[in-house]
N, CA, C and O atoms as CSV, one atom per row, in Angstrom:
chain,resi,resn,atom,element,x,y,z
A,1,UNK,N,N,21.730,28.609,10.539
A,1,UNK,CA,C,20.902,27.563,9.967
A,1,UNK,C,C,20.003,28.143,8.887
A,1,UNK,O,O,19.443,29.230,9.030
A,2,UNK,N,N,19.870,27.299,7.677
A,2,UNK,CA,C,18.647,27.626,7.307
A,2,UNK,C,C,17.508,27.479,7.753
A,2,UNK,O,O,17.127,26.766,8.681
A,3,UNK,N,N,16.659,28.505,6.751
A,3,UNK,CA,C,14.981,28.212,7.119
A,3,UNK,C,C,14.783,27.100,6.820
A,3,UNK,O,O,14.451,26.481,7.831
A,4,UNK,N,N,14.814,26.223,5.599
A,4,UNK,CA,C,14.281,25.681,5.026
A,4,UNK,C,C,14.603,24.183,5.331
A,4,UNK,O,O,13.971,23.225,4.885
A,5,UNK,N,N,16.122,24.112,6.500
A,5,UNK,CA,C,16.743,22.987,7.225
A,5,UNK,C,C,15.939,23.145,8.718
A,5,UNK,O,O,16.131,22.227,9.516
A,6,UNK,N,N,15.105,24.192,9.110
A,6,UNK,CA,C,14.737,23.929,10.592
A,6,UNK,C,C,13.262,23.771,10.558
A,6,UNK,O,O,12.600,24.269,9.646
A,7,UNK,N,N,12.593,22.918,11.774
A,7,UNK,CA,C,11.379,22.767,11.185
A,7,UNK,C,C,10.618,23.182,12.609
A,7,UNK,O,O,10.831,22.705,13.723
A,8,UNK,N,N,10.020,23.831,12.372
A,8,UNK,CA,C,8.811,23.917,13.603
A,8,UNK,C,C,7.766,23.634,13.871
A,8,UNK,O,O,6.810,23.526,13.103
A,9,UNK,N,N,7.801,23.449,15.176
A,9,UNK,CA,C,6.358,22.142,15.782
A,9,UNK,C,C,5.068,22.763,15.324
A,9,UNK,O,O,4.081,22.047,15.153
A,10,UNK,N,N,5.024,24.106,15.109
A,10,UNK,CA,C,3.414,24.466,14.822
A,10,UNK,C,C,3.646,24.486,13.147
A,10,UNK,O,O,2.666,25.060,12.672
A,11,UNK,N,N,4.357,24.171,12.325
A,11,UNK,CA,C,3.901,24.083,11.161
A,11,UNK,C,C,4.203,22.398,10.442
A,11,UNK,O,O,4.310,22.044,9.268
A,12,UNK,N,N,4.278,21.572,11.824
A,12,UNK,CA,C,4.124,20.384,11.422
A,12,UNK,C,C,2.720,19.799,11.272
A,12,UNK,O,O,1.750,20.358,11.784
A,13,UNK,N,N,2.604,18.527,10.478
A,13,UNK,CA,C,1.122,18.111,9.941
A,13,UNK,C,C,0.918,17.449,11.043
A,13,UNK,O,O,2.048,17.238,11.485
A,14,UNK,N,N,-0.100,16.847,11.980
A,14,UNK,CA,C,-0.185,15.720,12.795
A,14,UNK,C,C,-1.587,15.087,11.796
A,14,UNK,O,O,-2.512,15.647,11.207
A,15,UNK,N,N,-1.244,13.902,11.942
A,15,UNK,CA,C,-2.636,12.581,11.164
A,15,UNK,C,C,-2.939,11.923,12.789
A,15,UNK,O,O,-2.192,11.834,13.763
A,16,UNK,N,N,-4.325,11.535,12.591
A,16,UNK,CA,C,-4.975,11.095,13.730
A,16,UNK,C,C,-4.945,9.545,13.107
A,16,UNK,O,O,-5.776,9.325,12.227
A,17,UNK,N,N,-4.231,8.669,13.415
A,17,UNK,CA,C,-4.629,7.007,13.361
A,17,UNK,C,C,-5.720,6.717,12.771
A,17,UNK,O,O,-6.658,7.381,13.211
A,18,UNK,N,N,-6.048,5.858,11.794
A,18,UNK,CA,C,-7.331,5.119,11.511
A,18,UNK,C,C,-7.865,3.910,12.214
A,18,UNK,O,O,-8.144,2.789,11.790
A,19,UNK,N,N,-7.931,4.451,13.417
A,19,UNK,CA,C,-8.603,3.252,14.687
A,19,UNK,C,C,-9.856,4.294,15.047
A,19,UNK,O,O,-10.110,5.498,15.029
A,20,UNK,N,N,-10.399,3.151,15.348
A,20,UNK,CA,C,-11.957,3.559,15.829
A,20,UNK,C,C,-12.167,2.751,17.317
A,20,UNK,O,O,-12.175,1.520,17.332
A,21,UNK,N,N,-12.294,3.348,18.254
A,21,UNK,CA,C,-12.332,2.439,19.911
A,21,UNK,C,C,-13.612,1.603,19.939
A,21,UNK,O,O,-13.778,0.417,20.223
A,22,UNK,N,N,-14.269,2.332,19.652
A,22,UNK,CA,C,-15.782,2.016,19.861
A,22,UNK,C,C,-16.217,2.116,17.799
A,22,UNK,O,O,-16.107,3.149,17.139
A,23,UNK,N,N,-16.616,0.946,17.325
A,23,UNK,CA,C,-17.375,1.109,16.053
A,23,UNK,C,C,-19.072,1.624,16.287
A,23,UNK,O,O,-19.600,2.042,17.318
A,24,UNK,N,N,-19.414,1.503,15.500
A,24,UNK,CA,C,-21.059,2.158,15.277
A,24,UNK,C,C,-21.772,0.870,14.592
A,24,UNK,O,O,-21.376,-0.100,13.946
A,25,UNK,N,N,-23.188,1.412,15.118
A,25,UNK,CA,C,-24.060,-0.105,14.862
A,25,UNK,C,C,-24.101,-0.454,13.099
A,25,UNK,O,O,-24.482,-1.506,12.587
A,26,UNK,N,N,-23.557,0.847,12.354
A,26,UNK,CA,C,-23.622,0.297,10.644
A,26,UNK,C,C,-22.058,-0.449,10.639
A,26,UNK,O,O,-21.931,-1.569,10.145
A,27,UNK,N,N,-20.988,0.224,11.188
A,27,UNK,CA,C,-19.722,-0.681,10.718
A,27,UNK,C,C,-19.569,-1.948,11.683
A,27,UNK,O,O,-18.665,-2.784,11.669
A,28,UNK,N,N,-20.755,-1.873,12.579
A,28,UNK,CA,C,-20.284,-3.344,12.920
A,28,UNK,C,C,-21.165,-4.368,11.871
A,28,UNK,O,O,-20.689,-5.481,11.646
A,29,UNK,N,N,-22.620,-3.922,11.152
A,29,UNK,CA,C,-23.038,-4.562,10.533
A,29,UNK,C,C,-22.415,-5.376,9.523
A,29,UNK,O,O,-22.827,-6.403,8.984
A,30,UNK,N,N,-20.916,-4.473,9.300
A,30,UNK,CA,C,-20.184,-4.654,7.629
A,30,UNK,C,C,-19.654,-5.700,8.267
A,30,UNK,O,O,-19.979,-6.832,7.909
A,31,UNK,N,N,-18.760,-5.507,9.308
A,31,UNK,CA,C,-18.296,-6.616,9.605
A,31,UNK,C,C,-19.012,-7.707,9.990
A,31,UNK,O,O,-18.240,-8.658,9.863
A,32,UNK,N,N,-19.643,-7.939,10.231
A,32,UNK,CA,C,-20.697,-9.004,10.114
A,32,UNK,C,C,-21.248,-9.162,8.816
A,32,UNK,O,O,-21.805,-10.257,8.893
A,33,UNK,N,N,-21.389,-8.815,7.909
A,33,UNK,CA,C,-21.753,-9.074,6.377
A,33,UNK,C,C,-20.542,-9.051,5.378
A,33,UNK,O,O,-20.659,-9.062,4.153
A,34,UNK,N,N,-19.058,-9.009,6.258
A,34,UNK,CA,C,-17.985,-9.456,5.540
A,34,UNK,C,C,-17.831,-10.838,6.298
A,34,UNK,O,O,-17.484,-11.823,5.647
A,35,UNK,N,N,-17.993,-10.903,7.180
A,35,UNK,CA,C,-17.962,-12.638,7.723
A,35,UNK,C,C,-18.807,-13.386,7.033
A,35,UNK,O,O,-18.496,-14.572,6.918
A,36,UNK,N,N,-19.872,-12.993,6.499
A,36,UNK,CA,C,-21.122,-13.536,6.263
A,36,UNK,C,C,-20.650,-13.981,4.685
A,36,UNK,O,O,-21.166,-14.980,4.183
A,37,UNK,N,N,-19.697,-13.230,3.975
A,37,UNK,CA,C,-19.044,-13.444,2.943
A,37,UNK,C,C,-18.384,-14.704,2.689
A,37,UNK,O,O,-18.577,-15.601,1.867
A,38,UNK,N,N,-17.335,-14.476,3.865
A,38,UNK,CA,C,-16.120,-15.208,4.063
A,38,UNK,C,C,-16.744,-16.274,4.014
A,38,UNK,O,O,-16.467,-16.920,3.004
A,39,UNK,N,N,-17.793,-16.943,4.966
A,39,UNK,CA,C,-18.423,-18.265,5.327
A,39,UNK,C,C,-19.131,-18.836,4.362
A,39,UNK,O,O,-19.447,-20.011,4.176
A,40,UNK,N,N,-19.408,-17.559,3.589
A,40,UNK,CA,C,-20.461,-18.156,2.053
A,40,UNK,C,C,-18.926,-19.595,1.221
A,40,UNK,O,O,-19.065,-20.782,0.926
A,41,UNK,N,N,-17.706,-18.697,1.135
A,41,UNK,CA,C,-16.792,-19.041,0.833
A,41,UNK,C,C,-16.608,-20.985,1.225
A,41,UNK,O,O,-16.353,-21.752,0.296
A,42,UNK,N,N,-16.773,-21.476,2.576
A,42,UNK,CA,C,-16.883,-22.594,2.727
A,42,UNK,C,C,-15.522,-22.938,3.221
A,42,UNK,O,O,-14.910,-23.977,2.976
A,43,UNK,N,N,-15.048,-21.738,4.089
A,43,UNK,CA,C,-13.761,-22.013,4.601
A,43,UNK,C,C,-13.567,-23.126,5.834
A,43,UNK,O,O,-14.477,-23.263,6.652
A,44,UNK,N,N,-12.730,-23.663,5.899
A,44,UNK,CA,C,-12.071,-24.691,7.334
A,44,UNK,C,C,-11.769,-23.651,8.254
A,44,UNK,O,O,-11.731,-22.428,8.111
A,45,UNK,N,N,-11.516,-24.560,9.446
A,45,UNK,CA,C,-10.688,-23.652,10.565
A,45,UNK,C,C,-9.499,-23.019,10.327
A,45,UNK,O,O,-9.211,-21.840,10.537
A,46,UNK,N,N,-8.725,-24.046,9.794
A,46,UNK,CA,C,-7.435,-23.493,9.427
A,46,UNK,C,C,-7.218,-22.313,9.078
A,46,UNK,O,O,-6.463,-21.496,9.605
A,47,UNK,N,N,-8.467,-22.099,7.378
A,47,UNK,CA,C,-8.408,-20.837,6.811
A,47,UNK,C,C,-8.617,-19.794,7.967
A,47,UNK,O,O,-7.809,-18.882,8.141
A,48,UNK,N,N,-9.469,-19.923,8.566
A,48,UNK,CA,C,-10.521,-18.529,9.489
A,48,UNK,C,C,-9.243,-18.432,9.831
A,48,UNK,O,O,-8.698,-17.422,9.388
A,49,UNK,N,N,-8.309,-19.424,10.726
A,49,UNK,CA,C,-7.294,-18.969,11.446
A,49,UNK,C,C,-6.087,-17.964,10.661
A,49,UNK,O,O,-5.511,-16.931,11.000
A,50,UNK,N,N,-6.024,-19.042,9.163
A,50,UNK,CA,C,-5.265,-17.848,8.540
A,50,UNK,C,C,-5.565,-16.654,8.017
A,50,UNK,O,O,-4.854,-15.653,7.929
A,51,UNK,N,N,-6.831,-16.858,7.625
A,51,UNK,CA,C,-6.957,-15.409,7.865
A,51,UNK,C,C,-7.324,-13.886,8.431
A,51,UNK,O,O,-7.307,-12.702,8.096
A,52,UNK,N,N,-7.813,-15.145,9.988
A,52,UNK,CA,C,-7.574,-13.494,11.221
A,52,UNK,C,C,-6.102,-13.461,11.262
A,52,UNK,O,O,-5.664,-12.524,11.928
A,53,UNK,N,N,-5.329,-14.140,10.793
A,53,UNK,CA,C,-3.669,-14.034,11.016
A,53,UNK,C,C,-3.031,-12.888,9.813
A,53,UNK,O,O,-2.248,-11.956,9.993
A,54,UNK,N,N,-3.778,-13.419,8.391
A,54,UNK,CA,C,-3.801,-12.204,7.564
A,54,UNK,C,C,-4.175,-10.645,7.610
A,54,UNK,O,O,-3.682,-9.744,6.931
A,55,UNK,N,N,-5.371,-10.548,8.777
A,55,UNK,CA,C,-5.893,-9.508,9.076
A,55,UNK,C,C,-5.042,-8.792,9.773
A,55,UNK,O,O,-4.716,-7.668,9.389
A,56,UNK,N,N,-4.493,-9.415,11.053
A,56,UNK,CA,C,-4.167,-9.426,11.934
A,56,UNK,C,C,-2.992,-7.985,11.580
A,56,UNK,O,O,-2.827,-6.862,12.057
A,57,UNK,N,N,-2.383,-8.783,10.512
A,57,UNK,CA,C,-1.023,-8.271,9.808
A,57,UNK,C,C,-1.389,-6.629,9.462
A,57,UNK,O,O,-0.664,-5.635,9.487
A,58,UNK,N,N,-2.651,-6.775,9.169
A,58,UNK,CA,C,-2.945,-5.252,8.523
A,58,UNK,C,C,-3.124,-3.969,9.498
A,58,UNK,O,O,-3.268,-2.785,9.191
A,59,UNK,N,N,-3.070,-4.587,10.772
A,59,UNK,CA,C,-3.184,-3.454,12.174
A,59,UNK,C,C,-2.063,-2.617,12.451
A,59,UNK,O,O,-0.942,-2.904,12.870
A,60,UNK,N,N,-2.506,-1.679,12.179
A,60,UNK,CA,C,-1.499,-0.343,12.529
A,60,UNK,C,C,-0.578,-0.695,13.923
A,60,UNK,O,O,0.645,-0.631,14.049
A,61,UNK,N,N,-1.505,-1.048,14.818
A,61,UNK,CA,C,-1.172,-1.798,15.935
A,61,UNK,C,C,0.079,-2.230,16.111
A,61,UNK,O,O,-0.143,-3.261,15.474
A,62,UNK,N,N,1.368,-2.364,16.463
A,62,UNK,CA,C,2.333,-3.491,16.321
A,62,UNK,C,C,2.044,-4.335,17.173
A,62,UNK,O,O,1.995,-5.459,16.674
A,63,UNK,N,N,1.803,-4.307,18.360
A,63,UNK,CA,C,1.938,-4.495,19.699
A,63,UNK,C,C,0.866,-5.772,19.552
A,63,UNK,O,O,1.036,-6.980,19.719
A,64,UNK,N,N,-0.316,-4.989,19.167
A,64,UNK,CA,C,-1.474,-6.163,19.104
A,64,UNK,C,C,-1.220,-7.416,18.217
A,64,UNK,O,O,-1.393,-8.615,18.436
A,65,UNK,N,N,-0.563,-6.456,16.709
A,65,UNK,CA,C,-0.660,-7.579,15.326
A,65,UNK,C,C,0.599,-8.670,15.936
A,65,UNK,O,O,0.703,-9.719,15.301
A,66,UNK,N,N,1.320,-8.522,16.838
A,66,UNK,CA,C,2.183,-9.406,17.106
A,66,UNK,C,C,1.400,-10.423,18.155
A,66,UNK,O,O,1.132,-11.594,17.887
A,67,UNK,N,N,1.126,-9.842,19.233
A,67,UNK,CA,C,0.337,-10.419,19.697
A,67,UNK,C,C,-0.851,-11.530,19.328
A,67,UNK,O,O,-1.179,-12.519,19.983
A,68,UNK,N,N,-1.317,-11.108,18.233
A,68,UNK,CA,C,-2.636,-12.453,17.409
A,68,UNK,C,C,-1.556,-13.104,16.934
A,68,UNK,O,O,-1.318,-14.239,17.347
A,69,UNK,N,N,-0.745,-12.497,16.005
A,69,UNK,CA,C,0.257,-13.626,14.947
A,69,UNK,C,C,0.678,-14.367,15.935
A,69,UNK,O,O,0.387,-15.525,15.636
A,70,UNK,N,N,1.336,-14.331,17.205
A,70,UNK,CA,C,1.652,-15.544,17.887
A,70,UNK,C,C,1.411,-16.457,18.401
A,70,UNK,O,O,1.997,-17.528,18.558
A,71,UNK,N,N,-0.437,-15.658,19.012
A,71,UNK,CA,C,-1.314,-16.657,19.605
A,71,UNK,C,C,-1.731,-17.441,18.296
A,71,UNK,O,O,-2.433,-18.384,18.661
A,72,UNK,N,N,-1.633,-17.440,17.365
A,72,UNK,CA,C,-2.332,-17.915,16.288
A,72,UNK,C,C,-1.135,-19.233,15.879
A,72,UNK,O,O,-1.311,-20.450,15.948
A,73,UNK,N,N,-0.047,-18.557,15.495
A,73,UNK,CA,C,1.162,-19.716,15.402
A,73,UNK,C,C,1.440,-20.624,16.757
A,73,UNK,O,O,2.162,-21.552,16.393
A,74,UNK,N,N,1.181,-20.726,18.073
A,74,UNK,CA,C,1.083,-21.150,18.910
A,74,UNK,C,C,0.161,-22.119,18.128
A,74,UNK,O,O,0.663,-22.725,17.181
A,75,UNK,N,N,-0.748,-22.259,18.344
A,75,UNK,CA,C,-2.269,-22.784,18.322
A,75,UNK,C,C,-3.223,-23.371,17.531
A,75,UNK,O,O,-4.347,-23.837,17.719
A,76,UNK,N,N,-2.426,-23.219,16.524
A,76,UNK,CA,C,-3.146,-23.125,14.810
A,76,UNK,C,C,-2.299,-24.775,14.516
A,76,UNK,O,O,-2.680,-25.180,13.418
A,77,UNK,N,N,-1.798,-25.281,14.844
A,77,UNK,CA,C,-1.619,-26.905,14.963
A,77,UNK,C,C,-2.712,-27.897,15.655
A,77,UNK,O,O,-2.818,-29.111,15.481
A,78,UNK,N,N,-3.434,-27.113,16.423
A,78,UNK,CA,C,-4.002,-27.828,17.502
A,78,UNK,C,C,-5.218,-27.803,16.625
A,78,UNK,O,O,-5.812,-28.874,16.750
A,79,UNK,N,N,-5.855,-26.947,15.734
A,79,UNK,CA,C,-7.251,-26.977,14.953
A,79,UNK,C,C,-7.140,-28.213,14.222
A,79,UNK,O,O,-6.045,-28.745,14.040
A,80,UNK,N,N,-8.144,-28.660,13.824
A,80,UNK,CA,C,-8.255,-29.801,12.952
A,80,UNK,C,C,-8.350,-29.380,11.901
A,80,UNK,O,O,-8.618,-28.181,11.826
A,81,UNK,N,N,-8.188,-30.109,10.716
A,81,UNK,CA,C,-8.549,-29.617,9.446
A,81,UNK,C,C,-10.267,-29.565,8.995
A,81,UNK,O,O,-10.945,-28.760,8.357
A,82,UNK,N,N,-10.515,-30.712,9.609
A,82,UNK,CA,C,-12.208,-30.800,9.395
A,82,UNK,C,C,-12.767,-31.441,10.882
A,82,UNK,O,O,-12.149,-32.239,11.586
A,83,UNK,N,N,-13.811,-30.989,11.092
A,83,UNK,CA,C,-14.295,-31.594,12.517
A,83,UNK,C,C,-14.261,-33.361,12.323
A,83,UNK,O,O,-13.949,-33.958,11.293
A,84,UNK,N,N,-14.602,-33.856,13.396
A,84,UNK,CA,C,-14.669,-35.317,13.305
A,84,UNK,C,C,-16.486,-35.798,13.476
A,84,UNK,O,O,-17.286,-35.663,14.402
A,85,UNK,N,N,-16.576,-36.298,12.315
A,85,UNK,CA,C,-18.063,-36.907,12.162
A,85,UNK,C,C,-18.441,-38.140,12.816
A,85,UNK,O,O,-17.885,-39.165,12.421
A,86,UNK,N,N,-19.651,-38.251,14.144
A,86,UNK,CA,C,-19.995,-39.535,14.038
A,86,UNK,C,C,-20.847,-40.636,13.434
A,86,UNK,O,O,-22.042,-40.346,13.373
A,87,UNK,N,N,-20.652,-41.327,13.169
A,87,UNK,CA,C,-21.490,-42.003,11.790
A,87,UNK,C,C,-21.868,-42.782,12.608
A,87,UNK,O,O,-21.134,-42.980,13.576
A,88,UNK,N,N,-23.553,-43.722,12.473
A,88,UNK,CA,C,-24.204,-44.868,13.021
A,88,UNK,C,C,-23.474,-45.920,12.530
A,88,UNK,O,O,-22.953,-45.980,11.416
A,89,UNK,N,N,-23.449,-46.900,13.557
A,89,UNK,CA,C,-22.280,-48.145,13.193
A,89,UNK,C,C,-23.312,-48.771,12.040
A,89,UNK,O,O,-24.302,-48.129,11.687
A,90,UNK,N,N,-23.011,-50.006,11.516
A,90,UNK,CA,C,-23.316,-49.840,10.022
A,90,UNK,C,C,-23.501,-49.817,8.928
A,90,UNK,O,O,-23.684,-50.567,7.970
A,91,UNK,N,N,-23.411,-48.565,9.247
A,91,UNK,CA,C,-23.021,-46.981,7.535
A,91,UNK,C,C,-22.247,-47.760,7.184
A,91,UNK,O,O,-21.706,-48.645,7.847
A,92,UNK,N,N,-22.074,-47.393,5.661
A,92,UNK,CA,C,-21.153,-47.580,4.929
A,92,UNK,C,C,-20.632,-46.296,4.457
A,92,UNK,O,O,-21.327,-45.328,4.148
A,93,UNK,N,N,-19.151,-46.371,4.420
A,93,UNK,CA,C,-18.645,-45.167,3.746
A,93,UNK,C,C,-17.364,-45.263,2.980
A,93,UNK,O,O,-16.264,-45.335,3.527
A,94,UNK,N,N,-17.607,-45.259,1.372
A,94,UNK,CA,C,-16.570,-45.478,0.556
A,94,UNK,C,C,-16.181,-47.231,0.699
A,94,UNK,O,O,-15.088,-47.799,0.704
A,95,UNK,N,N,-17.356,-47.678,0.789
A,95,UNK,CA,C,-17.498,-49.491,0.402
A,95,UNK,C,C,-17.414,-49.981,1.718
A,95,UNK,O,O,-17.675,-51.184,1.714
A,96,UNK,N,N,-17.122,-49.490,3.010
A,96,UNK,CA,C,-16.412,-50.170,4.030
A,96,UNK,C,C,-17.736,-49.503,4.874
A,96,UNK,O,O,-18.292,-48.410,4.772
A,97,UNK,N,N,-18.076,-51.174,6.128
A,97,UNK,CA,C,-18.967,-50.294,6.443
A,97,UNK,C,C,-18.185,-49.816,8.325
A,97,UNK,O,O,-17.027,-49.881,8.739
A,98,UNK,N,N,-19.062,-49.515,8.783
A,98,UNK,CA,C,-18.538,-48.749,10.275
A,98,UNK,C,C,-18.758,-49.779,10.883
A,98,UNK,O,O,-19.588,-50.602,10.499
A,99,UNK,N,N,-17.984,-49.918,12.032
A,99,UNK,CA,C,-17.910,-50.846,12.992
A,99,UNK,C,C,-18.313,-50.169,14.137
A,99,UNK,O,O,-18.275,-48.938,14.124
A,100,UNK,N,N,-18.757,-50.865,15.292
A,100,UNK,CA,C,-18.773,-49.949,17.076
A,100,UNK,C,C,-16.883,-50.340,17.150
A,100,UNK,O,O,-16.176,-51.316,16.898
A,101,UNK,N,N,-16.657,-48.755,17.709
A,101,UNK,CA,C,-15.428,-48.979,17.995
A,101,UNK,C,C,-15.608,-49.514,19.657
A,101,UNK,O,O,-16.502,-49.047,20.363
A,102,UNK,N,N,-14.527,-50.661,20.215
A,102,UNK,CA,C,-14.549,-51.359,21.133
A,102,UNK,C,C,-13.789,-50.508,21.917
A,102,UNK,O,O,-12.662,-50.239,21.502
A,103,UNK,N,N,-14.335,-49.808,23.438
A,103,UNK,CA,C,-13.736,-49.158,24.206
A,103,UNK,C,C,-12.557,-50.044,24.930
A,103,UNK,O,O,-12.644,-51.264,25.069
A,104,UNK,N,N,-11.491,-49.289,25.352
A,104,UNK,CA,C,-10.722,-49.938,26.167
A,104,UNK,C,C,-10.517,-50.312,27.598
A,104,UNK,O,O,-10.705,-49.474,28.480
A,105,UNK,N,N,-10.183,-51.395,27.839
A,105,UNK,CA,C,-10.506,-51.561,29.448
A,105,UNK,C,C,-10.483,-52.703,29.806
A,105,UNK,O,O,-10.705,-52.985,30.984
């Protein structure tokens, strides 16, 4: 064999993962002042959802990033697009005014 075809374990490189188990009280701040971003933004549910689903994608992780992407595609039908507002019967909104909706029974 050649040298230069055989490789040995002590002159291989090892890289340590870029995961952190435990963060520190400044990088959790970031992340909290990158949310603080995001929300300036004026996102829906939907978005947040898509984009912890975007994030999600970026995890070295497989195991996990599959794990969110599915709970997320599961589930991400069930969010609303905008919450539901209750308005005093009424209001008018867009010329029409609100009625008491009549319970059933």
């Amino acid at each position: 064999m050649n040298r230069n075809d055989e490789h040995d374990d002590k002159d291989a490189v090892y890289v340590q993962p870029n995961i952190e188990h435990e963060l520190s009280k400044e990088k959790r701040q970031e992340c909290r002042d990158i949310l603080l971003e995001i929300r300036n933004f004026g996102v829906n549910q939907r978005q947040i959802l898509f984009l912890i689903q975007l994030l999600a994608m970026e995890l070295e992780n497989r195991d996990v990033m599959q794990a969110i992407t599915k709970t997320i595609g599961e589930h991400r039908k069930e969010v609303p697009l905008a919450p539901k507002i209750a308005l005093p019967e009424g209001m008018e909104v867009s010329g029409k005014s609100v009625k008491k909706k009549l319970s059933k029974g």
